[in-house]
N, CA and C atoms of all chains as a GROMACS GRO file, in nm:
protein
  612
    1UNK      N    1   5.560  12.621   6.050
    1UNK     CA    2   5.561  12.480   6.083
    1UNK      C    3   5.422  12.427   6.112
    2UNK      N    4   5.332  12.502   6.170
    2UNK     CA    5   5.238  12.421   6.244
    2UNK      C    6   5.085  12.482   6.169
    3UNK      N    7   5.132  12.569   6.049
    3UNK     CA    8   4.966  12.548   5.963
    3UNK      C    9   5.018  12.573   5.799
    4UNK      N   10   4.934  12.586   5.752
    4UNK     CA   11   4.886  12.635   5.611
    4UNK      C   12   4.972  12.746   5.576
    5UNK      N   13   4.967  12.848   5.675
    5UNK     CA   14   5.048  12.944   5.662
    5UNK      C   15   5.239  12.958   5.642
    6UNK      N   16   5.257  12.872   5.593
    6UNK     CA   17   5.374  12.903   5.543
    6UNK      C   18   5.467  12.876   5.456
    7UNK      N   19   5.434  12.981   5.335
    7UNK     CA   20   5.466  12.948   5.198
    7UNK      C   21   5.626  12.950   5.188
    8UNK      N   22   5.632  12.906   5.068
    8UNK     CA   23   5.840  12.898   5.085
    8UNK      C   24   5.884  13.024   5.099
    9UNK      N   25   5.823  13.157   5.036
    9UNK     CA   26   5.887  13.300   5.070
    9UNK      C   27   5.749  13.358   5.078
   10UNK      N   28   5.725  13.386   5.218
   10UNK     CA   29   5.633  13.412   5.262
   10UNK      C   30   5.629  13.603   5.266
   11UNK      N   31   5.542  13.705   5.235
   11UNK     CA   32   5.524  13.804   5.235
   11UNK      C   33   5.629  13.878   5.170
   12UNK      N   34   5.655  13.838   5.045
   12UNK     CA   35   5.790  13.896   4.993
   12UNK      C   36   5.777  13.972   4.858
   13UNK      N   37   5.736  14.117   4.845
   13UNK     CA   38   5.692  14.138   4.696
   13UNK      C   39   5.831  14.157   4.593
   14UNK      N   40   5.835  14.116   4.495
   14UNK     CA   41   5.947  14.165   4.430
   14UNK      C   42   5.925  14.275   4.323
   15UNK      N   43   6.007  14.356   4.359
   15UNK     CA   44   5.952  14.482   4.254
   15UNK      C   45   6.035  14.481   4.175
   16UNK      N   46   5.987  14.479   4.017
   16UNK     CA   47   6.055  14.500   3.871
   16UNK      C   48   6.010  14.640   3.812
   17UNK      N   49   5.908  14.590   3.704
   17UNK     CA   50   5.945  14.731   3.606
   17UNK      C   51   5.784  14.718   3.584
   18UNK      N   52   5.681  14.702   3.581
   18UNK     CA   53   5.516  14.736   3.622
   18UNK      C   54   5.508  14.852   3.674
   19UNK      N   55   5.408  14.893   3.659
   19UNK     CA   56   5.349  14.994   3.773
   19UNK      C   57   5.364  15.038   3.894
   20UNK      N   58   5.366  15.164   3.919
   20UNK     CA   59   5.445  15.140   4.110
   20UNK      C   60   5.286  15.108   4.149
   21UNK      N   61   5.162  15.123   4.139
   21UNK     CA   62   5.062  15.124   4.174
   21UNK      C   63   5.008  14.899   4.165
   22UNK      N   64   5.081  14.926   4.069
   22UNK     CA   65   5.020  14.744   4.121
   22UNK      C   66   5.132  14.621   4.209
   23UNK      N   67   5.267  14.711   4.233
   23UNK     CA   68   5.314  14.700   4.351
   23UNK      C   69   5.257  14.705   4.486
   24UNK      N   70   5.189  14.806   4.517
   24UNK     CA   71   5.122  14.907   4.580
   24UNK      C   72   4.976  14.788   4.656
   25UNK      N   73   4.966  14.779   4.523
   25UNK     CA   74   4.825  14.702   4.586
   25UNK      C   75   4.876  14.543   4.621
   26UNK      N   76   4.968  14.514   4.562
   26UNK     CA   77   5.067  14.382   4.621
   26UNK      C   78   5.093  14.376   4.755
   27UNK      N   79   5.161  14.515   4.792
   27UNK     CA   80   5.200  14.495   4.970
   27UNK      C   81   5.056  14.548   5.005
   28UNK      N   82   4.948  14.585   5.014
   28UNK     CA   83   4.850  14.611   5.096
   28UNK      C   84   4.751  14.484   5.086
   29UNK      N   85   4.723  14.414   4.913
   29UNK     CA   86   4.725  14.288   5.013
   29UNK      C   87   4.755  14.184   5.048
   30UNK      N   88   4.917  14.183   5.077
   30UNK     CA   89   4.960  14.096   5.177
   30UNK      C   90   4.950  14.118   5.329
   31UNK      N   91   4.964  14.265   5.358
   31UNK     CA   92   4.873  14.294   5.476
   31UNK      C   93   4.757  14.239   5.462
   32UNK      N   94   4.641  14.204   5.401
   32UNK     CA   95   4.563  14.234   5.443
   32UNK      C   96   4.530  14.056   5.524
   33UNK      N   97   4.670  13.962   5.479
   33UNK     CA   98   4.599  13.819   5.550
   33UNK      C   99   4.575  13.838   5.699
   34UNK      N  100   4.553  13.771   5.698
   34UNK     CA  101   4.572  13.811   5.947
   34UNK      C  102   4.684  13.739   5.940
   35UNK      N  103   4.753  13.792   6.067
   35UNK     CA  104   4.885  13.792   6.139
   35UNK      C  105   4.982  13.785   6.029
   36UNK      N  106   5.001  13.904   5.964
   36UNK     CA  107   5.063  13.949   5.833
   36UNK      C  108   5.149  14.046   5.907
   37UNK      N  109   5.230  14.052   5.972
   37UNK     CA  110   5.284  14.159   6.035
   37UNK      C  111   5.428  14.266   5.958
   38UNK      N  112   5.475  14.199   5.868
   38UNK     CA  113   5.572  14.205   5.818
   38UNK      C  114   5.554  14.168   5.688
   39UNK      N  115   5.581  14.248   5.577
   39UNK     CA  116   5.602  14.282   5.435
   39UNK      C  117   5.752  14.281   5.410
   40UNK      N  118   5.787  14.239   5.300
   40UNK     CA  119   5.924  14.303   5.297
   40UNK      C  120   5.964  14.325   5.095
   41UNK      N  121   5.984  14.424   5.069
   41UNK     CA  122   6.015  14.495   4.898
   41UNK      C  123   6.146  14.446   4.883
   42UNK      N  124   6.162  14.359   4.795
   42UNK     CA  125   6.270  14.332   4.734
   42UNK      C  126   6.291  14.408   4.568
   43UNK      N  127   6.459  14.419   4.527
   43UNK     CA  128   6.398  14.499   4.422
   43UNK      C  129   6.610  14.488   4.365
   44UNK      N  130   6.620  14.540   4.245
   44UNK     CA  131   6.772  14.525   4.201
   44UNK      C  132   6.759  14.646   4.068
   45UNK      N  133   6.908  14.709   4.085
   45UNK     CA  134   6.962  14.803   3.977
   45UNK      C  135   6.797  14.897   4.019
   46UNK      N  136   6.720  14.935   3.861
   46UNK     CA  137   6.656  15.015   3.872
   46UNK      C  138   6.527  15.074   3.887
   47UNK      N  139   6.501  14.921   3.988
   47UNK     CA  140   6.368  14.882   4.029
   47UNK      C  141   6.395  14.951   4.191
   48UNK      N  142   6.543  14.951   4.221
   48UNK     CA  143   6.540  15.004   4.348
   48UNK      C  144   6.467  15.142   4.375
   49UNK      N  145   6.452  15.241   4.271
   49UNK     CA  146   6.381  15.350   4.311
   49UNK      C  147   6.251  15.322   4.333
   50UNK      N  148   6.181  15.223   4.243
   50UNK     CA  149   6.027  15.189   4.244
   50UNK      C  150   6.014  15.161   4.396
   51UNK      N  151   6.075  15.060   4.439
   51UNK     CA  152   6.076  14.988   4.604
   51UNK      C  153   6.064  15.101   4.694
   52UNK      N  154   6.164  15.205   4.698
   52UNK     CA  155   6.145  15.326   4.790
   52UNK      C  156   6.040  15.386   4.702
   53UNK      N  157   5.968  15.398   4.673
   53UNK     CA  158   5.816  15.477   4.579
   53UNK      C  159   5.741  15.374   4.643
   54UNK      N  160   5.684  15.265   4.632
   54UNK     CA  161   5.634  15.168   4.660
   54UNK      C  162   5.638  15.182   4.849
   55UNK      N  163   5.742  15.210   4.929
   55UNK     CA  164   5.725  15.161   5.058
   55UNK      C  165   5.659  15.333   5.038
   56UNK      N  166   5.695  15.432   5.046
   56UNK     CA  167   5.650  15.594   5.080
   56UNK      C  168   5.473  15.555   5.000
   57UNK      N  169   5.443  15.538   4.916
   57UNK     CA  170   5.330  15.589   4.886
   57UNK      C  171   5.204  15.453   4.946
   58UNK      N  172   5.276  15.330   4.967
   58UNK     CA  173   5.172  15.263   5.065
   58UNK      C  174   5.133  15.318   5.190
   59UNK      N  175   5.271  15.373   5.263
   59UNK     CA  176   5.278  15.409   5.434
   59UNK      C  177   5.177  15.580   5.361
   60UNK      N  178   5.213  15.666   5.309
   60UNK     CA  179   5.150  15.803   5.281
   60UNK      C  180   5.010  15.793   5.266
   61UNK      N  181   4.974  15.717   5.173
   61UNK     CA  182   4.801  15.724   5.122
   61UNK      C  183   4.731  15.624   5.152
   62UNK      N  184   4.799  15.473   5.204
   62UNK     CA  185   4.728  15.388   5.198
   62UNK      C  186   4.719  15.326   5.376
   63UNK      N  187   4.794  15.326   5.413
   63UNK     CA  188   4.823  15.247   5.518
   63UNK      C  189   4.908  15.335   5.650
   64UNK      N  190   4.832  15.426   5.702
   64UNK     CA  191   4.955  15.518   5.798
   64UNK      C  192   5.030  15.442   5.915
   65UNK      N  193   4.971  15.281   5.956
   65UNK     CA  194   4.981  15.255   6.032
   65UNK      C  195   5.092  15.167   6.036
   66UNK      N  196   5.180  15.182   5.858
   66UNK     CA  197   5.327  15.117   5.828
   66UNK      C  198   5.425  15.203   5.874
   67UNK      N  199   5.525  15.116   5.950
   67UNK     CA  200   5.650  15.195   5.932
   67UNK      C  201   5.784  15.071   5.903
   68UNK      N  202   5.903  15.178   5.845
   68UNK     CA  203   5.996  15.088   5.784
   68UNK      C  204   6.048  15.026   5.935
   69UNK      N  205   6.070  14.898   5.909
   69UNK     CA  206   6.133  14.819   5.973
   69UNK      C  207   6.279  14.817   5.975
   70UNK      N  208   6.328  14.818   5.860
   70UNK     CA  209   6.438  14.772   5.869
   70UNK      C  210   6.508  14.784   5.704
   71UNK      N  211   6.591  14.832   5.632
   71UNK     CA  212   6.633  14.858   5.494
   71UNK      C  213   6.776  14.787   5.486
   72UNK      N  214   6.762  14.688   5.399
   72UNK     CA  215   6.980  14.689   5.392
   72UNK      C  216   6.986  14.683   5.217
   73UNK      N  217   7.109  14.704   5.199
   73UNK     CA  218   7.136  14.710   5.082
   73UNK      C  219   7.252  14.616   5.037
   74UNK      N  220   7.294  14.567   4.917
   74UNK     CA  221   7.369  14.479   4.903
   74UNK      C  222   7.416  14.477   4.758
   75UNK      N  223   7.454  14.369   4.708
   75UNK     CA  224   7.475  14.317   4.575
   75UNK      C  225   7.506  14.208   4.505
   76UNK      N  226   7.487  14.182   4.392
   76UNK     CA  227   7.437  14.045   4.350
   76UNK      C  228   7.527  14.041   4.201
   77UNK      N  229   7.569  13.909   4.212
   77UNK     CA  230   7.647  13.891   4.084
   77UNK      C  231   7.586  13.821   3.989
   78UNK      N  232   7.507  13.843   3.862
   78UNK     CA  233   7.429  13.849   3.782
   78UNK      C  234   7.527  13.784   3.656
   79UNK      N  235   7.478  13.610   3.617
   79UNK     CA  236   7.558  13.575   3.546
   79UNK      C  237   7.515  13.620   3.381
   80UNK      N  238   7.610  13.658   3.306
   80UNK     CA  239   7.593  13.711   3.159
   80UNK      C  240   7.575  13.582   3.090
   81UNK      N  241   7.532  13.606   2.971
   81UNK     CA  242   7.546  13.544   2.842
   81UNK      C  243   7.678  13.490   2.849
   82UNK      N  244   7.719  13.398   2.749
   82UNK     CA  245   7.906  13.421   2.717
   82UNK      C  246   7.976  13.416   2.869
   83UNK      N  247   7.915  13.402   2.968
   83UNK     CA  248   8.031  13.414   3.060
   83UNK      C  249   8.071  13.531   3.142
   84UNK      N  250   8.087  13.495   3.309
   84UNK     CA  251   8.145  13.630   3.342
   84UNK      C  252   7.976  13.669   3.458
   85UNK      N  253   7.990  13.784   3.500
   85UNK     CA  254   7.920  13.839   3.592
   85UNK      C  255   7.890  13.995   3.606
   86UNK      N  256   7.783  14.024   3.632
   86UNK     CA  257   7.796  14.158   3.655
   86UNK      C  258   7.732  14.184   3.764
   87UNK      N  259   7.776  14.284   3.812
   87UNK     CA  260   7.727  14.320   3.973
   87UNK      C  261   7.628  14.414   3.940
   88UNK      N  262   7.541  14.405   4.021
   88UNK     CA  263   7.423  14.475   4.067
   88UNK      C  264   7.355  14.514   4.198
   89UNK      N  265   7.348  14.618   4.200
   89UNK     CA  266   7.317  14.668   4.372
   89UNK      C  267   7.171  14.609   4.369
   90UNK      N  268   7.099  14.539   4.497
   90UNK     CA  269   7.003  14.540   4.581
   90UNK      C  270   6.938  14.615   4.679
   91UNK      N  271   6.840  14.632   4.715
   91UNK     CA  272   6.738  14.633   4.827
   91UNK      C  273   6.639  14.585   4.858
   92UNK      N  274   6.644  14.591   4.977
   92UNK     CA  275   6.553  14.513   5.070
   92UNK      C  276   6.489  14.610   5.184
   93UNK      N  277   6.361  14.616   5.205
   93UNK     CA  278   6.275  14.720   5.280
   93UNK      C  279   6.201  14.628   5.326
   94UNK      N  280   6.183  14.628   5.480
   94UNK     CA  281   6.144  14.551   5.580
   94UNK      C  282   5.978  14.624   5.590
   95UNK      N  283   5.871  14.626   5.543
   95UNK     CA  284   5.764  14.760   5.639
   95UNK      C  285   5.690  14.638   5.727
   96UNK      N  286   5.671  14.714   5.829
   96UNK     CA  287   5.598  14.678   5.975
   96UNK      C  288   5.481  14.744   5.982
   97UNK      N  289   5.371  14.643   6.027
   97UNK     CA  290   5.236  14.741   6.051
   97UNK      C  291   5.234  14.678   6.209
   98UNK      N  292   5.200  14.874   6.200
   98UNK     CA  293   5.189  14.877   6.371
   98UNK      C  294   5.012  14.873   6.438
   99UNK      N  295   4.988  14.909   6.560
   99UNK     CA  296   4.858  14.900   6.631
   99UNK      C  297   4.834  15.001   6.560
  100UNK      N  298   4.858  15.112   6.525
  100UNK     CA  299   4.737  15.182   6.512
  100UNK      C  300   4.608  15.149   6.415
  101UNK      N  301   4.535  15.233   6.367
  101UNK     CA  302   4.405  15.177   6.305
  101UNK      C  303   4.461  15.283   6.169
  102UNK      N  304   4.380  15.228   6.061
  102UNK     CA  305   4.390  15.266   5.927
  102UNK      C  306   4.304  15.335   5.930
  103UNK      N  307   8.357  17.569   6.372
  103UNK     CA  308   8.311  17.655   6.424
  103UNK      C  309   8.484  17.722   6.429
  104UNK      N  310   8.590  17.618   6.505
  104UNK     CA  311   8.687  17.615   6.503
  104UNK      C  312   8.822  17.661   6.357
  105UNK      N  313   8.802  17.629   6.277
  105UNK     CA  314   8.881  17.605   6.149
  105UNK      C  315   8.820  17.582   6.022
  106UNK      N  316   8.845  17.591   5.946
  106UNK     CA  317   8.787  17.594   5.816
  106UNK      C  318   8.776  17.476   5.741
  107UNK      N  319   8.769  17.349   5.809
  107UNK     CA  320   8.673  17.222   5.786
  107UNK      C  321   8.616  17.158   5.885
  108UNK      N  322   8.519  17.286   5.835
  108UNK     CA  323   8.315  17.258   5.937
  108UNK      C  324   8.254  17.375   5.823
  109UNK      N  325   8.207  17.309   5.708
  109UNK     CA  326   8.125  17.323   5.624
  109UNK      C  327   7.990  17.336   5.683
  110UNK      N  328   7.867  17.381   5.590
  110UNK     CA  329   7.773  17.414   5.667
  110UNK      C  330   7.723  17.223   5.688
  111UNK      N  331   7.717  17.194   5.574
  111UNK     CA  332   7.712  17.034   5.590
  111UNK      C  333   7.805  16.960   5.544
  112UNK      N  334   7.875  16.918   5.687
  112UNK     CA  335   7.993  16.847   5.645
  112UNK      C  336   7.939  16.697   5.608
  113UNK      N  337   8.041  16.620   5.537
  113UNK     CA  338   8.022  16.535   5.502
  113UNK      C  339   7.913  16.481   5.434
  114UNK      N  340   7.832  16.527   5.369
  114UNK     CA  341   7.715  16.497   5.272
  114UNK      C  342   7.725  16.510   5.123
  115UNK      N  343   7.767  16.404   5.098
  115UNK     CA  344   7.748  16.398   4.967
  115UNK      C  345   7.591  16.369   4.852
  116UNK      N  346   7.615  16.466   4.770
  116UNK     CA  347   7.450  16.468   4.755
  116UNK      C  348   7.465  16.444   4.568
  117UNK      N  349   7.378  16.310   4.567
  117UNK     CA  350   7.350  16.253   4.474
  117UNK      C  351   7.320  16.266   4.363
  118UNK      N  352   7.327  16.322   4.250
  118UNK     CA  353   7.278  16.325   4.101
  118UNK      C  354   7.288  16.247   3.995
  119UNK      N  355   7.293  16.334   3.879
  119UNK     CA  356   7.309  16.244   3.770
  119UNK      C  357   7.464  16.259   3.687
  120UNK      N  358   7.545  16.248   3.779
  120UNK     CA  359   7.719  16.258   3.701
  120UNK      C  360   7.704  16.086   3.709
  121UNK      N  361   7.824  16.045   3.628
  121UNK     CA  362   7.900  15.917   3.680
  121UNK      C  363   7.867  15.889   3.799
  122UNK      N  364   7.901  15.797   3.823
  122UNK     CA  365   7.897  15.731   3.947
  122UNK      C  366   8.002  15.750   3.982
  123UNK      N  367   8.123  15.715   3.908
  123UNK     CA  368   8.272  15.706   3.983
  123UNK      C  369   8.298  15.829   4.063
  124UNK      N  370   8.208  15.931   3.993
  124UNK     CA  371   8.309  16.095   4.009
  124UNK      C  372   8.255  16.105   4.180
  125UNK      N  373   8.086  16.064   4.198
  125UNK     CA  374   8.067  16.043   4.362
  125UNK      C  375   8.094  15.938   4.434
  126UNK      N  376   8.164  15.809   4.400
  126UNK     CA  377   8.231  15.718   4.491
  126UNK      C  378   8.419  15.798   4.512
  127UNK      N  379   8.438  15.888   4.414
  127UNK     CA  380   8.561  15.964   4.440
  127UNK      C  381   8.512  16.059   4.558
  128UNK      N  382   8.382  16.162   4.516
  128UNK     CA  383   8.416  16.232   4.662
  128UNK      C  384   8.400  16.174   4.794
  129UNK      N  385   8.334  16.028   4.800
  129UNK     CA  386   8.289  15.953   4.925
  129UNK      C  387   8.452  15.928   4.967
  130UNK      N  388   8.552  15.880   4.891
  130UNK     CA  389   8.711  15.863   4.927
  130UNK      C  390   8.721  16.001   4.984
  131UNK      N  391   8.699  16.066   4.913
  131UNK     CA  392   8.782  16.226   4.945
  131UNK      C  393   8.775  16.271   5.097
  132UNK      N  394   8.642  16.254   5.092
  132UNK     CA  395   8.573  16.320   5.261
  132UNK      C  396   8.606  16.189   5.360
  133UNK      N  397   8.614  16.093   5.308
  133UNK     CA  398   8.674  16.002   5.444
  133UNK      C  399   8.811  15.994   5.486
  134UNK      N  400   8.920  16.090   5.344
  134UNK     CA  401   9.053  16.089   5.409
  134UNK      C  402   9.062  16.202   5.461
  135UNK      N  403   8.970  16.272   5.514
  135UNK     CA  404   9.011  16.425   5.601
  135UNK      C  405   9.012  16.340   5.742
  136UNK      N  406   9.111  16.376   5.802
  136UNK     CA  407   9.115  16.344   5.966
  136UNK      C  408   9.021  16.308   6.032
  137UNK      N  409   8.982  16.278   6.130
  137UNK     CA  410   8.857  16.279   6.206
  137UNK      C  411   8.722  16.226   6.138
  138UNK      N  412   8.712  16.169   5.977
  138UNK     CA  413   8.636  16.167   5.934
  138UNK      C  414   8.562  16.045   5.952
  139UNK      N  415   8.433  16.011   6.075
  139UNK     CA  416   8.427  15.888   6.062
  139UNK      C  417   8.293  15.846   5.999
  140UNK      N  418   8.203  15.928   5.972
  140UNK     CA  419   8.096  15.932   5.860
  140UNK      C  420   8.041  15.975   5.725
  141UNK      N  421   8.037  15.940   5.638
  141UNK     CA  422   7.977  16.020   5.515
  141UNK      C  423   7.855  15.968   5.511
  142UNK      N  424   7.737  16.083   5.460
  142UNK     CA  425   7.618  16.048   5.442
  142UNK      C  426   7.573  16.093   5.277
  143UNK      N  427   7.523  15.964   5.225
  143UNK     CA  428   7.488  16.008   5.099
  143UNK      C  429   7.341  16.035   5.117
  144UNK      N  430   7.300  16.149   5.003
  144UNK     CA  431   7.156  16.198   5.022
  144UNK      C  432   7.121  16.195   4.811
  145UNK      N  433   6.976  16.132   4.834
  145UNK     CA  434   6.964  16.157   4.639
  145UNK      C  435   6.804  16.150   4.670
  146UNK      N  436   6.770  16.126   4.577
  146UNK     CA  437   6.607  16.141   4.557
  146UNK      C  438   6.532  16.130   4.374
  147UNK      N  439   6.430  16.083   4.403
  147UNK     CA  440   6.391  16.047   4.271
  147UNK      C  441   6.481  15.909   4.221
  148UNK      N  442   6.539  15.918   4.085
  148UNK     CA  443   6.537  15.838   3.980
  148UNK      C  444   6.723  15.804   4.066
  149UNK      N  445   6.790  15.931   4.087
  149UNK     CA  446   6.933  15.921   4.163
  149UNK      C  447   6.924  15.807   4.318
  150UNK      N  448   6.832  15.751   4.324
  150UNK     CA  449   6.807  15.655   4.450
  150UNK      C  450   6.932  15.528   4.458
  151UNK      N  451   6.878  15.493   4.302
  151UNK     CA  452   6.990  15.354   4.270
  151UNK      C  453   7.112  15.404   4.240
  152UNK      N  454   7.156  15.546   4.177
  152UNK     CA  455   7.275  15.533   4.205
  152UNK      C  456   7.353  15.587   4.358
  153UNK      N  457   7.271  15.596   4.437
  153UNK     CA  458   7.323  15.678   4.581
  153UNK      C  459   7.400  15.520   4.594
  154UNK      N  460   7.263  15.400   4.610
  154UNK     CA  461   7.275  15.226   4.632
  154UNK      C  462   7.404  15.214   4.578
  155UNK      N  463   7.442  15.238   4.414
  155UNK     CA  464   7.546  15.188   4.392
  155UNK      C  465   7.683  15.252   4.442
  156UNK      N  466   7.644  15.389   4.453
  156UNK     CA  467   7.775  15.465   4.537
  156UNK      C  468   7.826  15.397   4.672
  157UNK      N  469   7.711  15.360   4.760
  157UNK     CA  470   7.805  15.288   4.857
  157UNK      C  471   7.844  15.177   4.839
  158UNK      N  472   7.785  15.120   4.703
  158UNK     CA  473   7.818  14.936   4.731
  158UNK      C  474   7.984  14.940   4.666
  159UNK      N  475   7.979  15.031   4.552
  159UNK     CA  476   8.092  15.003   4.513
  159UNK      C  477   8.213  15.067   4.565
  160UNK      N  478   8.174  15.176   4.637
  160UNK     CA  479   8.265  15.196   4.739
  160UNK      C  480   8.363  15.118   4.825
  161UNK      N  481   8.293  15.046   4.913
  161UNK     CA  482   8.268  14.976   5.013
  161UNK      C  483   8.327  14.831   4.902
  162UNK      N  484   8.295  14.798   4.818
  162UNK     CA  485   8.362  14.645   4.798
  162UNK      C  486   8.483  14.639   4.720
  163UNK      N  487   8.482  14.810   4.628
  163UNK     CA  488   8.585  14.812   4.559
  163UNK      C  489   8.720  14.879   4.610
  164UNK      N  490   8.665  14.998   4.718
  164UNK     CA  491   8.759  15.053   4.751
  164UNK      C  492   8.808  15.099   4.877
  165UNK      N  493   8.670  15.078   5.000
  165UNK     CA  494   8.744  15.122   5.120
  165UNK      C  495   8.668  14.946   5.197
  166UNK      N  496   8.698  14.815   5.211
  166UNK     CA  497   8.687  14.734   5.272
  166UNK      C  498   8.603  14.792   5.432
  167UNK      N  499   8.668  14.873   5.461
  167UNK     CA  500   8.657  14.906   5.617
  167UNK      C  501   8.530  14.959   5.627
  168UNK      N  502   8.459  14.966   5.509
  168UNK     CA  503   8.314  15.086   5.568
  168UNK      C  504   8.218  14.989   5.584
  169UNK      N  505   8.177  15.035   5.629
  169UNK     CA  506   8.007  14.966   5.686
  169UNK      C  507   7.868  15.050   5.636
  170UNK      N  508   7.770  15.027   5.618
  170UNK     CA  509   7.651  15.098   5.647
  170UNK      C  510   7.601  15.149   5.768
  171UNK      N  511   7.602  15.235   5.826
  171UNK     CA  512   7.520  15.239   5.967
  171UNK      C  513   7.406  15.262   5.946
  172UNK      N  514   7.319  15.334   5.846
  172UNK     CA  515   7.230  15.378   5.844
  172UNK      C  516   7.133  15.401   5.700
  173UNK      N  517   6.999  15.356   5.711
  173UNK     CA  518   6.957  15.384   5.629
  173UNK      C  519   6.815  15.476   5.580
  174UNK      N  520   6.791  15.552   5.595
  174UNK     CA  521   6.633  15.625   5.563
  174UNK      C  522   6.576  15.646   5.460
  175UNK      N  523   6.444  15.595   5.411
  175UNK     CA  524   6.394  15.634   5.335
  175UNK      C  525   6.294  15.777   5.356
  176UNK      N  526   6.245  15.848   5.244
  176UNK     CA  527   6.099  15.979   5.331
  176UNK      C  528   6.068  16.009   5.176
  177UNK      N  529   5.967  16.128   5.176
  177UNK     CA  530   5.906  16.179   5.090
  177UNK      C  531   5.932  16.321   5.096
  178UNK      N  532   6.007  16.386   5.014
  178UNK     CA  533   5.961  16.572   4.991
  178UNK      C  534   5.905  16.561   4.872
  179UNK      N  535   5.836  16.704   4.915
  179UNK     CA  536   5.709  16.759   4.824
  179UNK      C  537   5.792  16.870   4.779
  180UNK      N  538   5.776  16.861   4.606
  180UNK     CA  539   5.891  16.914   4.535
  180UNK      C  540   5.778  17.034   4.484
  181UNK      N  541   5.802  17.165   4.495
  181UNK     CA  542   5.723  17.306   4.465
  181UNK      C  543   5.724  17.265   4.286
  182UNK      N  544   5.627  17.284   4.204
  182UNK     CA  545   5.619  17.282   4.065
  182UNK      C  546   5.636  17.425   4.044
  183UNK      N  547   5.654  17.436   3.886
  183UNK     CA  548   5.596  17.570   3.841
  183UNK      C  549   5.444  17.558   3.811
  184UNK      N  550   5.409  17.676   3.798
  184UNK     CA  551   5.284  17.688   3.823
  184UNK      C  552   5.158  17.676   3.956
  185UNK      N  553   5.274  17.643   4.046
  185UNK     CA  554   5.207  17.602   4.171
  185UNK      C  555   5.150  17.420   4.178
  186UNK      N  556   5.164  17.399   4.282
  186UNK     CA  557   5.155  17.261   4.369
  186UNK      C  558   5.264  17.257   4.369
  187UNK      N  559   5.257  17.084   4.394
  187UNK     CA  560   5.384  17.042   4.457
  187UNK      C  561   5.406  16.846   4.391
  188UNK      N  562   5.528  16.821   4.394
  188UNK     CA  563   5.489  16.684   4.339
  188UNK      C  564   5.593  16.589   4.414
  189UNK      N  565   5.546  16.481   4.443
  189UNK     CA  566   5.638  16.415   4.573
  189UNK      C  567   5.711  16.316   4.512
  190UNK      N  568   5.819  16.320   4.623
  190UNK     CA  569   5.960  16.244   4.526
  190UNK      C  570   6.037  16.197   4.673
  191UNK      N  571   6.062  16.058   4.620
  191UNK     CA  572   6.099  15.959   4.721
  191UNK      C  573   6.239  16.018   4.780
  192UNK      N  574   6.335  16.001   4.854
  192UNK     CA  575   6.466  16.037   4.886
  192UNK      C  576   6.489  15.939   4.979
  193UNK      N  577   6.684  15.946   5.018
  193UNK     CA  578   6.737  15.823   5.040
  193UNK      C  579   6.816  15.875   5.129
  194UNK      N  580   6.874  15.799   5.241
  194UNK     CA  581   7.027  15.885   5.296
  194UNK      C  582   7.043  15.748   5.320
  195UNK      N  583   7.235  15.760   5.320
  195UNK     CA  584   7.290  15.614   5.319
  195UNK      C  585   7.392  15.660   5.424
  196UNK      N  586   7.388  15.652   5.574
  196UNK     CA  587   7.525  15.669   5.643
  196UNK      C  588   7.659  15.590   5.636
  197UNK      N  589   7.724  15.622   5.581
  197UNK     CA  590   7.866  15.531   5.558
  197UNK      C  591   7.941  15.563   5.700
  198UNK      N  592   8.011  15.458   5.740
  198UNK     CA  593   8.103  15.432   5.863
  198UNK      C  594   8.247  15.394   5.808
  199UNK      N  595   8.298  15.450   5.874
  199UNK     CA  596   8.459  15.388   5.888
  199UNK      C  597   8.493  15.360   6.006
  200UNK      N  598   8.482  15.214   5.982
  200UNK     CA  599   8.559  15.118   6.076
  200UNK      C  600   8.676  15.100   6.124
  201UNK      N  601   8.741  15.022   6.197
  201UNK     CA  602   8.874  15.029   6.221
  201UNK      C  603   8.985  14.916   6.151
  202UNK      N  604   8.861  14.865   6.047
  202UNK     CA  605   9.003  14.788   5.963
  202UNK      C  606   9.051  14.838   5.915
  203UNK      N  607   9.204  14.793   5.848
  203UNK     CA  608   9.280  14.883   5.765
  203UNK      C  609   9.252  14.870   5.598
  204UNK      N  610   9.270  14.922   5.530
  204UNK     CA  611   9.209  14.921   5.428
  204UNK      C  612   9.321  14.806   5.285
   0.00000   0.00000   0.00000
């Protein structure tokens, strides 16, 4: 409400089918704005493995000072061609950067 | 310790590459033994999204009453041949049974 700072979906990477590595550099830098406290990997069907690759190898090599916040899972009805729907599982990975130092 | 359902790991169903249906069948199976009020799914690697879809479709298609309680993501370091090791994301999904009726 009260600056610059707040885009319509603010700190939200969505992971598809790219590189897990330019994911990677997506959530580190959205950390890197100030008072960035919260990241969160969105991702569907078989991007969900990239998202868990993506939160482990930022928190492992890049950033020790992430930890998961918070994970839910869900699903989404995905309208076809012709009509009709198909379901598709979601996730969502919350990561939190904490005090410590990088 | 008692009787002969206390497996070394009870209730863990562990994730691969069959159908999906054949492990949303054993997630039914292990929740109609008595006393059963958790199943935990475990997968890793590329089996991540289908662990995701094992509980979703569980849970919307066939037992209403479950919940998620729990979710973890981590990293094991998988031994190669030839020596090293190569790291691979993994998942556990705690399923609950609630007290609605189904």
């Amino acid at each position: 409400m009260s600056s610059e700072r707040m885009p319509s979906e603010p700190n939200i990477v969505y992971i598809g089918n790219k590189p897990i590595m330019s994911y990677v550099l997506a959530v580190i830098t959205s950390f890197s704005a100030v008072d960035t406290k919260y990241v969160t990997l969105k991702a569907r069907g078989r991007a969900i493995t990239t998202a868990v690759d993506v939160a482990e190898i930022t928190k492992r090599r890049f950033m020790k000072q992430l930890d998961v916040s918070g994970i839910t899972i869900g699903t989404e009805e995905i309208p076809q061609e012709g009509g009709g729907t198909r379901a598709v599982s979601t996730i969502e990975i919350i990561l939190r950067k904490t005090d410590g130092s990088s």
